[in-house]
C-alpha positions in Angstrom: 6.2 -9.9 99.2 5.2 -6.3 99.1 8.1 -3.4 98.3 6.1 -1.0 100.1 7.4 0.1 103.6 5.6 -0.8 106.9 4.0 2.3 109.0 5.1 3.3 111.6 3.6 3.0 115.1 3.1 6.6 115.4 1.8 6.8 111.8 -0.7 4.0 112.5 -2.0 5.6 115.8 -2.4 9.0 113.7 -4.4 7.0 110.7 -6.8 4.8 113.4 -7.4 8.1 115.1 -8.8 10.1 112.0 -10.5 6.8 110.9 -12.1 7.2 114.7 -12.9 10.5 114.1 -14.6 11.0 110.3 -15.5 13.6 109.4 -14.6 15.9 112.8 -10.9 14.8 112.5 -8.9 17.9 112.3 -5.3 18.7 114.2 -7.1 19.6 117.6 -9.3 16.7 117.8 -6.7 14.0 116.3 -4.3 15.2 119.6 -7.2 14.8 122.0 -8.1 11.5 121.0 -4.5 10.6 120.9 -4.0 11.6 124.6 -7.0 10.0 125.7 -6.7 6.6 123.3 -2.8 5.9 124.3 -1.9 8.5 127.0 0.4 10.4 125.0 0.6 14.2 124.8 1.5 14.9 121.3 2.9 18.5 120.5 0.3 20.1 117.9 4.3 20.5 115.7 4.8 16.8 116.2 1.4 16.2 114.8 1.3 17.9 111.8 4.9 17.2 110.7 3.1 13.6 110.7 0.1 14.7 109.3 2.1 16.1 106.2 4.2 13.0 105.7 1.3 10.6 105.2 -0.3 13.4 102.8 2.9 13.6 101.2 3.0 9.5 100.7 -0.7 10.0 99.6 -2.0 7.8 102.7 -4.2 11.0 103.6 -6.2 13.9 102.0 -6.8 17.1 103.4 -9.5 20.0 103.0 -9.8 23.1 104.7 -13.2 23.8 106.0 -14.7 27.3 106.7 -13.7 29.8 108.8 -14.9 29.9 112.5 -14.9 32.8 114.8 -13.9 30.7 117.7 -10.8 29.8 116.0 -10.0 34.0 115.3 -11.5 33.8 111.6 -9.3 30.9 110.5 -10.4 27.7 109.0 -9.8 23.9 110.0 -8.2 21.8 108.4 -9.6 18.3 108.3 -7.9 14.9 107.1 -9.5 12.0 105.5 -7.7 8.4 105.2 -7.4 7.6 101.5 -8.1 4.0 100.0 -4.3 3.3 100.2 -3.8 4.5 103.7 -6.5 2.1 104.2 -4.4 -0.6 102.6 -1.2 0.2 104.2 -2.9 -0.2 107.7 -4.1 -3.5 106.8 -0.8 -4.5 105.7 0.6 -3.0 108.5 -2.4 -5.1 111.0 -1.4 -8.7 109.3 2.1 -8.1 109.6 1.9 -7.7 113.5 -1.2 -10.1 113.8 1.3 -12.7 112.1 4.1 -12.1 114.2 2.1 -12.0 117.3 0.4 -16.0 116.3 1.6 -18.7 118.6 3.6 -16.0 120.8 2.6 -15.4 124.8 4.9 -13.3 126.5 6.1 -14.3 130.0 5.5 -11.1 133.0 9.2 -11.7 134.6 9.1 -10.0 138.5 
């Protein structure tokens, strides 16, 4: 069995999002997605508090693109997945997929 830690479920829904997104996944885009994916309204603070974590734990890369005049002369800054973010969400999927075999959950009124 594995030593490394599960992710969490806000961790995975932040990794699946910038895998959704490629190359366009920066801050902005990764919240819209999020809202529109799962309903939840993530706080920009939230996100990047996250976002720094999984860089941190080397489960993400960042860049920093060029600067845009829409954005008041500052640049983006856009996340990529690395290969072992990629492996911790497949760890993460096999867990749950495991768990879930055989189970049907009962709607109680």
């Amino acid at each position: 069995m594995s030593k490394e830690k599960f992710l969490g479920e806000f961790e995975q829904f932040v990794l699946l999002a910038i895998l959704k997104l490629g190359e366009s996944a920066y801050g902005s885009t990764i919240r819209q997605l999020l809202a529109e994916i799962i309903g939840r309204d993530v706080t920009i603070g939230a996100l990047y508090t996250t976002l720094d974590r999984l860089e941190a734990k080397g489960l993400l890369e960042s860049k920093i693109g060029e600067a845009t005049a829409e954005r008041g002369g500052r640049a983006k800054k856009y996340f990529k997945v690395t290969a072992q973010g990629q492996s911790a969400l497949k760890r993460s999927k096999q867990a749950l997929s495991s768990l879930w075999q055989g189970l049907t959950l009962k709607v109680l009124d």
